[in-house]
VEXKOL-109994 format. One record per residue: residue number from 1; x, y, z of N, C-alpha, C in turn. Coordinates in steps of 0.2 Angstrom, whole numbers, m for minus. Example, Ala and Ser with C-alpha at 12.3 -4.5 7.8 and 13.67 -1.06 7.14 Angstrom:
// VEXKOL-109994
<rec resi="1" n_xx="66" n_yy="m28" n_zz="39" ca_xx="62" ca_yy="m22" ca_zz="39" c_xx="66" c_yy="m16" c_zz="39"/>
<rec resi="2" n_xx="64" n_yy="m11" n_zz="35" ca_xx="68" ca_yy="m5" ca_zz="36" c_xx="64" c_yy="0" c_zz="39"/>
// end
This chain:
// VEXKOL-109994
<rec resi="1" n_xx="4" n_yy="m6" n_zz="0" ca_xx="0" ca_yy="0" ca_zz="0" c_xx="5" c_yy="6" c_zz="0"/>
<rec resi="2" n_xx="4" n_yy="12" n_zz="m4" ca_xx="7" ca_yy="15" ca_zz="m5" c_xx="7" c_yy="22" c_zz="1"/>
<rec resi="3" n_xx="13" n_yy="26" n_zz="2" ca_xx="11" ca_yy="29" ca_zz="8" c_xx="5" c_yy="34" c_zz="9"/>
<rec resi="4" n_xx="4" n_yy="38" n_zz="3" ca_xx="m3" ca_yy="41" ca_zz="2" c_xx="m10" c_yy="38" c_zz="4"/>
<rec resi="5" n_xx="m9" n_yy="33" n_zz="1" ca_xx="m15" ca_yy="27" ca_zz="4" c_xx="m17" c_yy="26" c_zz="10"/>
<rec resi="6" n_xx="m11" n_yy="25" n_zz="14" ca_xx="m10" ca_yy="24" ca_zz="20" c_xx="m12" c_yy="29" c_zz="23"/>
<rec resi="7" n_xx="m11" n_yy="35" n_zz="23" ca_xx="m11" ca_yy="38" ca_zz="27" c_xx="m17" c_yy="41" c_zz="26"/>
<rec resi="8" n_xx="m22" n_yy="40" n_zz="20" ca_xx="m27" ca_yy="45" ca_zz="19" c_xx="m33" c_yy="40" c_zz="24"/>
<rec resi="9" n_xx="m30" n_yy="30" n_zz="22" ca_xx="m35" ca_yy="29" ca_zz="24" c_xx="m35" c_yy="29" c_zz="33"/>
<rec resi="10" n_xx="m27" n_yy="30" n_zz="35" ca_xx="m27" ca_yy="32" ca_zz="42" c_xx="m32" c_yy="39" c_zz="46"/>
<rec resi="11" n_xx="m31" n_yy="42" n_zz="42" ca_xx="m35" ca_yy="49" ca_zz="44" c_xx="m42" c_yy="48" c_zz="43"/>
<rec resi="12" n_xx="m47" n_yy="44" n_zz="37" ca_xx="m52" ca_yy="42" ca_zz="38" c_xx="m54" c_yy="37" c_zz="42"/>
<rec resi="13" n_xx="m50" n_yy="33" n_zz="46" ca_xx="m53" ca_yy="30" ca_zz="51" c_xx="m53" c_yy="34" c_zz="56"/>
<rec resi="14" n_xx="m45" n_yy="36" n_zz="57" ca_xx="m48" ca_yy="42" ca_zz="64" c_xx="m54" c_yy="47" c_zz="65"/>
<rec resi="15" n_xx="m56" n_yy="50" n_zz="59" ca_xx="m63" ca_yy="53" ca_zz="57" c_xx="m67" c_yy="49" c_zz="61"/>
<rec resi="16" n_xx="m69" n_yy="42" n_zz="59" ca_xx="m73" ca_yy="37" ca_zz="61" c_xx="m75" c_yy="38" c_zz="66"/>
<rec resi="17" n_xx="m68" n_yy="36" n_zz="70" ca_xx="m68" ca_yy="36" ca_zz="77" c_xx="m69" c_yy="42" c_zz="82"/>
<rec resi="18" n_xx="m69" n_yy="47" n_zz="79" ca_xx="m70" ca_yy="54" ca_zz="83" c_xx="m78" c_yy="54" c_zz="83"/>
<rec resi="19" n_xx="m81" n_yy="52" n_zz="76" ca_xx="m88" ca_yy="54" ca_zz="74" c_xx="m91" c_yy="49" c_zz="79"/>
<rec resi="20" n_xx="m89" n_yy="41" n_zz="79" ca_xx="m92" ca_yy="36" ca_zz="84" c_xx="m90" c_yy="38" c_zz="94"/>
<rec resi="21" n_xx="m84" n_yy="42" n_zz="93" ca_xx="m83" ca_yy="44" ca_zz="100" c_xx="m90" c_yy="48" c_zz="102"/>
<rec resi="22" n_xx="m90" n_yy="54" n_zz="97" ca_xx="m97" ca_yy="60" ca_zz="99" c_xx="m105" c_yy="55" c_zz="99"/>
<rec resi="23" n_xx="m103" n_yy="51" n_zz="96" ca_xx="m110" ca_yy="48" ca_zz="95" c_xx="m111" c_yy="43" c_zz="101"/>
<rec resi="24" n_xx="m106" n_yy="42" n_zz="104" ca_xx="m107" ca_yy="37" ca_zz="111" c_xx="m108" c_yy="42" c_zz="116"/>
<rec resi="25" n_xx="m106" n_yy="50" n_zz="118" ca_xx="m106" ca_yy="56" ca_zz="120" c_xx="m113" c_yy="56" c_zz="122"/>
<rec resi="26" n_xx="m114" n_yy="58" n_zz="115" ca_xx="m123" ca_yy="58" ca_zz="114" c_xx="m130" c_yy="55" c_zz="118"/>
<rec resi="27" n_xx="m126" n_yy="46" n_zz="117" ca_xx="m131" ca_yy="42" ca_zz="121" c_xx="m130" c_yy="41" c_zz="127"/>
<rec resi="28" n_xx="m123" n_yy="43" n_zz="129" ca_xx="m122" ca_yy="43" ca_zz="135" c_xx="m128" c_yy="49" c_zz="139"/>
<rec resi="29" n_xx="m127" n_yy="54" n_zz="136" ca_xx="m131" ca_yy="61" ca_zz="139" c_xx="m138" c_yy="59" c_zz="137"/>
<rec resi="30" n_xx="m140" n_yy="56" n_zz="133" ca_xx="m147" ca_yy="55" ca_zz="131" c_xx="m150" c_yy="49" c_zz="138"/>
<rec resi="31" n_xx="m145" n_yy="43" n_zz="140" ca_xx="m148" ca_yy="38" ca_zz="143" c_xx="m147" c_yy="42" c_zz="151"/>
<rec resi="32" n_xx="m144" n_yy="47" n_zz="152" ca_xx="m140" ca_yy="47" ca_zz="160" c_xx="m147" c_yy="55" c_zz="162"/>
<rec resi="33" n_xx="m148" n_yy="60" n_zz="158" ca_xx="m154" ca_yy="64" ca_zz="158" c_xx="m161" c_yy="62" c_zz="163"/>
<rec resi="34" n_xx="m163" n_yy="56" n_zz="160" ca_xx="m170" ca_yy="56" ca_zz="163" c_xx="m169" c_yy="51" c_zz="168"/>
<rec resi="35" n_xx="m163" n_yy="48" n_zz="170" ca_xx="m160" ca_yy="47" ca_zz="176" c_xx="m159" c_yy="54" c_zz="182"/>
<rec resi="36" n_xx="m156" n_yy="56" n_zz="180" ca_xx="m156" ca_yy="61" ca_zz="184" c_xx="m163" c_yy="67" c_zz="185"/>
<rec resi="37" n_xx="m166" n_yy="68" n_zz="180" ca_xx="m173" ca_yy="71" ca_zz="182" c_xx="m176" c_yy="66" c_zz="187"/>
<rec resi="38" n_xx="m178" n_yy="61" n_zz="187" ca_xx="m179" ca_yy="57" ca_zz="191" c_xx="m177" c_yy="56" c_zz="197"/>
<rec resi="39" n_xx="m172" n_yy="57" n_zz="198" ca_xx="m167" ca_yy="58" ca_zz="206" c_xx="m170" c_yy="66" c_zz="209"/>
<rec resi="40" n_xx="m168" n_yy="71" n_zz="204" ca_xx="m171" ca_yy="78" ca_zz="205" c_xx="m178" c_yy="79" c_zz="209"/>
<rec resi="41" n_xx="m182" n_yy="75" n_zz="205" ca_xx="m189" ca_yy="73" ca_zz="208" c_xx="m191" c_yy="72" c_zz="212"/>
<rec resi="42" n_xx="m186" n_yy="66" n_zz="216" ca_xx="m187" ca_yy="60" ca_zz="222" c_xx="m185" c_yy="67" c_zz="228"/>
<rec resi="43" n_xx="m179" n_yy="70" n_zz="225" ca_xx="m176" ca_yy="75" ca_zz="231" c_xx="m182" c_yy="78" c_zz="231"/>
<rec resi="44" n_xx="m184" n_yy="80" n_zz="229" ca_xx="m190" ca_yy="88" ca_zz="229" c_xx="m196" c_yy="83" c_zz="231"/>
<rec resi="45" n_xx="m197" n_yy="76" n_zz="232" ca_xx="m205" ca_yy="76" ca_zz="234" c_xx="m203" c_yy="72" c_zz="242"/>
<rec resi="46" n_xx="m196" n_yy="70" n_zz="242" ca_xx="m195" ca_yy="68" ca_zz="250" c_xx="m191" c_yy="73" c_zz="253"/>
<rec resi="47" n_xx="m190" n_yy="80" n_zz="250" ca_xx="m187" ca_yy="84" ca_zz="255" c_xx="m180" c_yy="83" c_zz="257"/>
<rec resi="48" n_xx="m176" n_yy="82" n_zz="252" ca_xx="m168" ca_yy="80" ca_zz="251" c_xx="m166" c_yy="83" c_zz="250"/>
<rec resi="49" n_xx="m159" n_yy="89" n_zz="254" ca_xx="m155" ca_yy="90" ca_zz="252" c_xx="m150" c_yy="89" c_zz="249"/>
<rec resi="50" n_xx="m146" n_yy="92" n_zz="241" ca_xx="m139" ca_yy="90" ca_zz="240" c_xx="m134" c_yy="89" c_zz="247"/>
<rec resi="51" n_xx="m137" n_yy="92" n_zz="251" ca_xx="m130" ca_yy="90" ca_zz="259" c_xx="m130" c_yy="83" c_zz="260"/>
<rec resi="52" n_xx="m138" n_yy="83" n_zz="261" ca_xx="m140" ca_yy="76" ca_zz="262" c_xx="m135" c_yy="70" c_zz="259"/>
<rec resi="53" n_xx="m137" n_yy="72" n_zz="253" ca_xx="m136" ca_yy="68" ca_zz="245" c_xx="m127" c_yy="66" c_zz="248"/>
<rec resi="54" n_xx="m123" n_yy="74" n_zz="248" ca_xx="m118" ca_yy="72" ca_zz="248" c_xx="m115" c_yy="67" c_zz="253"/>
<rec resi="55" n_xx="m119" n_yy="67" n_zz="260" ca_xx="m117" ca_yy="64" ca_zz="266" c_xx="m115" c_yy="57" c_zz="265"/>
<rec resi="56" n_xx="m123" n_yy="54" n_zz="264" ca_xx="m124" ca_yy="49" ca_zz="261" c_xx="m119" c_yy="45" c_zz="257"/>
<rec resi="57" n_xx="m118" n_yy="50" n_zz="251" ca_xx="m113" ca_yy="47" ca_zz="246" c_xx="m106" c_yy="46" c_zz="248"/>
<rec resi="58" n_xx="m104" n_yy="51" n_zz="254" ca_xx="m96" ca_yy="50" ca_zz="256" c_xx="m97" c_yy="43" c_zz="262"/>
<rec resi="59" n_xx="m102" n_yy="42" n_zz="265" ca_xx="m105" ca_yy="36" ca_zz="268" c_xx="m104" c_yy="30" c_zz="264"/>
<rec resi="60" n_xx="m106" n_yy="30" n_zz="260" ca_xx="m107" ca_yy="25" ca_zz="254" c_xx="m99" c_yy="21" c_zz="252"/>
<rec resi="61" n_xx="m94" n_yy="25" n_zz="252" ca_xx="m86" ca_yy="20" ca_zz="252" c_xx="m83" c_yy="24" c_zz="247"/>
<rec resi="62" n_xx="m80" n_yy="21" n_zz="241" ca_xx="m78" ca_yy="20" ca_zz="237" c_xx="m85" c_yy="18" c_zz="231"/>
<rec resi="63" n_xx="m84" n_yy="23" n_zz="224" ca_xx="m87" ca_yy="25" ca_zz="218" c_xx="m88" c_yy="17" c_zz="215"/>
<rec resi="64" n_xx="m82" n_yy="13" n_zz="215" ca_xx="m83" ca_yy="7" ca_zz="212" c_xx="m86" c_yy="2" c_zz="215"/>
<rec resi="65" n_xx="m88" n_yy="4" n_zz="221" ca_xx="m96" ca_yy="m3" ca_zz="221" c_xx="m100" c_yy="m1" c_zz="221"/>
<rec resi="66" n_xx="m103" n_yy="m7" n_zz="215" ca_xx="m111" ca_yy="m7" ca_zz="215" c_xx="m116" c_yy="m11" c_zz="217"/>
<rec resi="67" n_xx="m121" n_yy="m12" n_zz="219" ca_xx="m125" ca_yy="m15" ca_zz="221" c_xx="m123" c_yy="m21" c_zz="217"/>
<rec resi="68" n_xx="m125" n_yy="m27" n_zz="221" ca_xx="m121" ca_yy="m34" ca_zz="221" c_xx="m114" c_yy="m36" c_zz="222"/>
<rec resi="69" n_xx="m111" n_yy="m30" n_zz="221" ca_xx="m104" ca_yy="m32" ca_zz="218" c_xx="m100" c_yy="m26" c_zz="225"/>
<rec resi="70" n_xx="m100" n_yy="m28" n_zz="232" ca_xx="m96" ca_yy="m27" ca_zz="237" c_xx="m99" c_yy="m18" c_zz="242"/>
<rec resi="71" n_xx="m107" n_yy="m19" n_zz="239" ca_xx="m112" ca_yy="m15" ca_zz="241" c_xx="m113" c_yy="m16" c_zz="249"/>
<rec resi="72" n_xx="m115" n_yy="m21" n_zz="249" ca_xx="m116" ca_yy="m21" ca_zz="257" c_xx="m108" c_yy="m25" c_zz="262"/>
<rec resi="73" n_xx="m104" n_yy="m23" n_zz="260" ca_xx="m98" ca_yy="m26" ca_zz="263" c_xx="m95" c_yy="m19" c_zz="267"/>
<rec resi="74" n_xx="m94" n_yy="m19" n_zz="273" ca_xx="m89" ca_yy="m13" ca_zz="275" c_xx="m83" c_yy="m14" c_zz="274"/>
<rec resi="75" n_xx="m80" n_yy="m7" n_zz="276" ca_xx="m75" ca_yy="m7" ca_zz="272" c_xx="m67" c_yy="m10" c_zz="279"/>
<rec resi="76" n_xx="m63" n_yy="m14" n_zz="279" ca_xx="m61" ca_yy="m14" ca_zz="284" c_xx="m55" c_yy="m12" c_zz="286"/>
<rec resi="77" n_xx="m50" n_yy="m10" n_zz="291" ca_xx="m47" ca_yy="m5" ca_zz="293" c_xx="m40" c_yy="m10" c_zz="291"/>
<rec resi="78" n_xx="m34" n_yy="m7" n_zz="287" ca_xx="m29" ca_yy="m10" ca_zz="287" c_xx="m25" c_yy="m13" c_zz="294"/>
<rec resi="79" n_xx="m22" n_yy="m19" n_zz="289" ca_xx="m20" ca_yy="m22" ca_zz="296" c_xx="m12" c_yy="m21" c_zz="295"/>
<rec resi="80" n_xx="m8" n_yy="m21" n_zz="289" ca_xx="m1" ca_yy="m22" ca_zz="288" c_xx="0" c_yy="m14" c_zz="283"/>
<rec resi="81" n_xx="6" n_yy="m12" n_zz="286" ca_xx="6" ca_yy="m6" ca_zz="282" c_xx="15" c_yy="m9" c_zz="280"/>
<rec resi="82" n_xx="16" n_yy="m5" n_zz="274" ca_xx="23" ca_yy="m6" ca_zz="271" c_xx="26" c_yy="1" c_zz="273"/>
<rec resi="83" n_xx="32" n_yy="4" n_zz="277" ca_xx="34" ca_yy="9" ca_zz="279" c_xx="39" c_yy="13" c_zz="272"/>
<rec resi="84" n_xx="41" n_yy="10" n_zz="269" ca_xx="45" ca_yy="11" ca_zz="263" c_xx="41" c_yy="15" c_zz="258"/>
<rec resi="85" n_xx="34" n_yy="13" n_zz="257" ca_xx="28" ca_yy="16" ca_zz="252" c_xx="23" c_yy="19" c_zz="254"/>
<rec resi="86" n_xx="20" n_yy="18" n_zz="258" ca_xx="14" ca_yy="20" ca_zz="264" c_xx="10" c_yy="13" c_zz="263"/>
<rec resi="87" n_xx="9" n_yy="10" n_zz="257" ca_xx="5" ca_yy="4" ca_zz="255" c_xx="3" c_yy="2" c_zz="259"/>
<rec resi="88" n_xx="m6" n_yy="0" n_zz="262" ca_xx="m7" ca_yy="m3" ca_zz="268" c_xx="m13" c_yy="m10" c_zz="266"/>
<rec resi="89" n_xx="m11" n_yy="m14" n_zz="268" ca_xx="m15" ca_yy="m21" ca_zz="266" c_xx="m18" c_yy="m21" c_zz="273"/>
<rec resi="90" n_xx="m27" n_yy="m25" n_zz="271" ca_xx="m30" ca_yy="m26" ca_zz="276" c_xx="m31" c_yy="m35" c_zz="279"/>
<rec resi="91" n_xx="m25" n_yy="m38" n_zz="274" ca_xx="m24" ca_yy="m44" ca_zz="279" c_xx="m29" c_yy="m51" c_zz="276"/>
<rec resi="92" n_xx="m35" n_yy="m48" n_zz="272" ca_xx="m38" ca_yy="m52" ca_zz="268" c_xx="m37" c_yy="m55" c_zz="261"/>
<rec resi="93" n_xx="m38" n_yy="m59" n_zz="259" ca_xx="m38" ca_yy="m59" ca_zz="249" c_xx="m32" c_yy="m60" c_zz="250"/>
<rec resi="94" n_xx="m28" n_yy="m62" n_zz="241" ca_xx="m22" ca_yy="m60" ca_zz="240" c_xx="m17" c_yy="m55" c_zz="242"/>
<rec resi="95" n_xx="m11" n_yy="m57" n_zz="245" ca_xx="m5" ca_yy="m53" ca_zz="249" c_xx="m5" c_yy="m49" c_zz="244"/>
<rec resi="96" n_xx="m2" n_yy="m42" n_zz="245" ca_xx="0" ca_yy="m38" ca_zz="241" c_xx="7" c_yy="m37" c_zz="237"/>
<rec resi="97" n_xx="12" n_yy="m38" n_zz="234" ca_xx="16" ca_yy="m41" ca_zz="231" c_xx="21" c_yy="m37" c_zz="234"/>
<rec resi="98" n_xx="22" n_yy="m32" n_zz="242" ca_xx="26" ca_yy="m31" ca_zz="244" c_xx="27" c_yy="m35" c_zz="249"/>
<rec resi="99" n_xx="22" n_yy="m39" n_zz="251" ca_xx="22" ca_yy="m43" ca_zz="255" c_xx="26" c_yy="m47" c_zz="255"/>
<rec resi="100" n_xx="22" n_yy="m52" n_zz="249" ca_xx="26" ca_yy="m58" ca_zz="246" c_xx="33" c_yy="m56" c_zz="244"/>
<rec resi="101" n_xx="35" n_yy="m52" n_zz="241" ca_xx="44" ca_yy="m50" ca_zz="240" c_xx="49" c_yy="m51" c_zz="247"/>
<rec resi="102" n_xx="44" n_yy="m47" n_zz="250" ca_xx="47" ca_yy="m48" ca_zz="260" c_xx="48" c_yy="m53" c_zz="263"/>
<rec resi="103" n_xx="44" n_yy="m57" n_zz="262" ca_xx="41" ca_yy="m64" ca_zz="263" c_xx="48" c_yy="m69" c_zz="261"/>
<rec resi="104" n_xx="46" n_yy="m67" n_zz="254" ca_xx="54" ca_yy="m70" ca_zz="251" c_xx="61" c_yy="m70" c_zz="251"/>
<rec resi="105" n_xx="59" n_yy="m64" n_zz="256" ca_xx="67" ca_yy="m59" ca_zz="257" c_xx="68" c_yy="m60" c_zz="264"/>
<rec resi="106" n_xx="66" n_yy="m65" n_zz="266" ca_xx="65" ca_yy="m68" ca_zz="274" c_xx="62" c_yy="m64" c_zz="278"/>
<rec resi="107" n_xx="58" n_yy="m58" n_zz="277" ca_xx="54" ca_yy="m56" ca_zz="282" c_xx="49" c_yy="m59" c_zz="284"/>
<rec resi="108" n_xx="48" n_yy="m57" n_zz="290" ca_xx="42" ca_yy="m56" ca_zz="294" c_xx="36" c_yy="m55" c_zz="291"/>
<rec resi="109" n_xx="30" n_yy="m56" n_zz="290" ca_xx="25" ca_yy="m55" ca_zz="288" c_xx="21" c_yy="m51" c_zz="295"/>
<rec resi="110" n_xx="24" n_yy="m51" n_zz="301" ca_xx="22" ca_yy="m50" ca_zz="309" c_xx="26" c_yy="m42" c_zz="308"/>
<rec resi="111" n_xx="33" n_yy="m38" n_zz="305" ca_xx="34" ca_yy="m35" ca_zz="305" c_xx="31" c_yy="m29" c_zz="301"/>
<rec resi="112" n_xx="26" n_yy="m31" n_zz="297" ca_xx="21" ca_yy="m26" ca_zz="293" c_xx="16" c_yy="m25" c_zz="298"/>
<rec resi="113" n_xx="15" n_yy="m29" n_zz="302" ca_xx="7" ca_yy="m27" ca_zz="307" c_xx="9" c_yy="m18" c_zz="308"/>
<rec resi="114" n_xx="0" n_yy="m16" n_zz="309" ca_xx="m1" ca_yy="m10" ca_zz="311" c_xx="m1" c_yy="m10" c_zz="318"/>
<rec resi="115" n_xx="3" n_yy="m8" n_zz="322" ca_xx="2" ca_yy="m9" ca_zz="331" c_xx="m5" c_yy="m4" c_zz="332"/>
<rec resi="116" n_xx="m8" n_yy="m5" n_zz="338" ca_xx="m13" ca_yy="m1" ca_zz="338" c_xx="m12" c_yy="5" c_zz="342"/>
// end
């Protein structure tokens, strides 16, 4: 393919994908809209304020849970901190790979405990 080619038909795909960007834009704004008149509504007919709202929402954890999926779990207090990086593991799930290095590096896994 000749570089002319190339490159005219490089430029019309990124067209493409600009035009398909504003157009996922669009439906975003179109589906998320009567969601929020919705919410607006509920506030104005139970007597909610955005304080409210906000309290609530900083109560609520971290943005990346959603119902089902680590909604009703609280959040628990770290148990092992790394002093090198501030990194702090709460002791459950997979170790965190500073761990395991230490681990391997003949430490203590009792040496990263948080003292209370």
């Amino acid at each position: 393919m000749p570089q002319e080619s190339f490159t005219a038909e490089k430029q019309k795909i990124e067209k493409e994908i600009l035009k398909l960007q504003r157009q996922m834009r669009t439906l975003q704004t179109r589906q998320r809209r009567p969601v929020i008149n919705s919410i607006i509504r509920s506030m104005v007919d139970y007597d909610i304020t955005l304080e409210e709202i906000t309290e609530a929402y900083s109560r609520r954890g971290t943005r990346s849970a959603t119902a089902g999926e680590g909604a009703n779990k609280s959040a628990l207090p770290p148990k092992f901190h790394n002093p090198a990086t501030g990194e702090t593991w709460t002791g459950r799930g997979r170790p965190p790979r500073w761990i395991t290095d230490a681990e391997a590096a003949g430490k203590s896994r009792d040496s990263f405990l948080i003292k209370d």
